[in-house]
N, C-alpha and C positions, 0 to 999 in steps of 0.2 A: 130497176136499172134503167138502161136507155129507152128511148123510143125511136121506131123508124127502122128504116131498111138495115137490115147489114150481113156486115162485108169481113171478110177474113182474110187476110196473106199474111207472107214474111217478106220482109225487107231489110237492106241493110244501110242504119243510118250514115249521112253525108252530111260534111261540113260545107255551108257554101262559104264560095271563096272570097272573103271580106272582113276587114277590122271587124273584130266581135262577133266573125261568123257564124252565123244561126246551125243547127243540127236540125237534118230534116230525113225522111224517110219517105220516098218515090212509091208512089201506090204505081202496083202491075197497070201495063198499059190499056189491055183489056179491058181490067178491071176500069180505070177511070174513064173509057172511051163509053160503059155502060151509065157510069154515075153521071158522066156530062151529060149523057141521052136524054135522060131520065129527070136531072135537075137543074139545067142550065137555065132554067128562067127564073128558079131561086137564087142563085148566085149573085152577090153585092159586087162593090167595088173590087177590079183587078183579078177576078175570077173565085173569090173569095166567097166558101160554102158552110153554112155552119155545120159541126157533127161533133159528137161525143166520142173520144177515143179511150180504147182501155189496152194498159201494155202488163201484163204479171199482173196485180193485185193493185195498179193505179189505176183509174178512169178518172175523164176530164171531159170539161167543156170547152172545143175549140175551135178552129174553121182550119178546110186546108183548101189552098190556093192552086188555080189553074197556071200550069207555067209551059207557054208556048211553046218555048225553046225544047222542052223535054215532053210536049204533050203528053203530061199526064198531070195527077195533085200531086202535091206535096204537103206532107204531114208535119207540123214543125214541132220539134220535141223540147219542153222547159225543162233546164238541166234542174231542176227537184226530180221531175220524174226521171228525166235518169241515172240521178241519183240514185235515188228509191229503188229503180228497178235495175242498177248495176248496167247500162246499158252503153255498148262500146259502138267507137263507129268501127264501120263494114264487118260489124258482128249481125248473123242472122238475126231479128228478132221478130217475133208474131203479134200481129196487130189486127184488133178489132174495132171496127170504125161503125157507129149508128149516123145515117143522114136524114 
């Protein structure tokens, strides 16, 4: 499976608010205030972190983005997975993220 640190919460995904808006899932603030600690010198363009996420029985290869305004990441979800994994917004869902 993955490699690297990880990380466990529940979240519930958000539409952001824009023609074709994206579905993303707000990592706990905690939580990201540790991953910033720890990897902000990896971090590319625009806060952008790579990590492998796994939600039910998908995992993937993705990056989740520093977003000021909400300091914390944000996970951004391809409607296959949630498809796949039946996943509604502001339904609880549990996420395991490898950085």
């Amino acid at each position: 499976m993955a490699t690297g640190l990880k990380y466990e919460f529940t979240g519930k995904p958000w539409r952001y608010n824009s023609p074709g808006g994206w579905i993303f899932i707000s990592l706990p603030g905690n939580m990201a205030k540790k991953i910033r600690n720890n990897f902000k010198n990896e971090e590319e363009g625009w806060g952008r972190l790579k990590a492998t996420a796994k939600i039910g029985n998908s995992a993937w290869k993705t990056a989740i983005w520093f977003d000021t305004k909400k300091q914390t990441y944000l996970l951004p979800l391809k409607a296959d997975i949630r498809q796949k994994e039946s996943i509604e917004i502001d339904k609880k869902t549990n996420v395991i993220l490898w950085i």
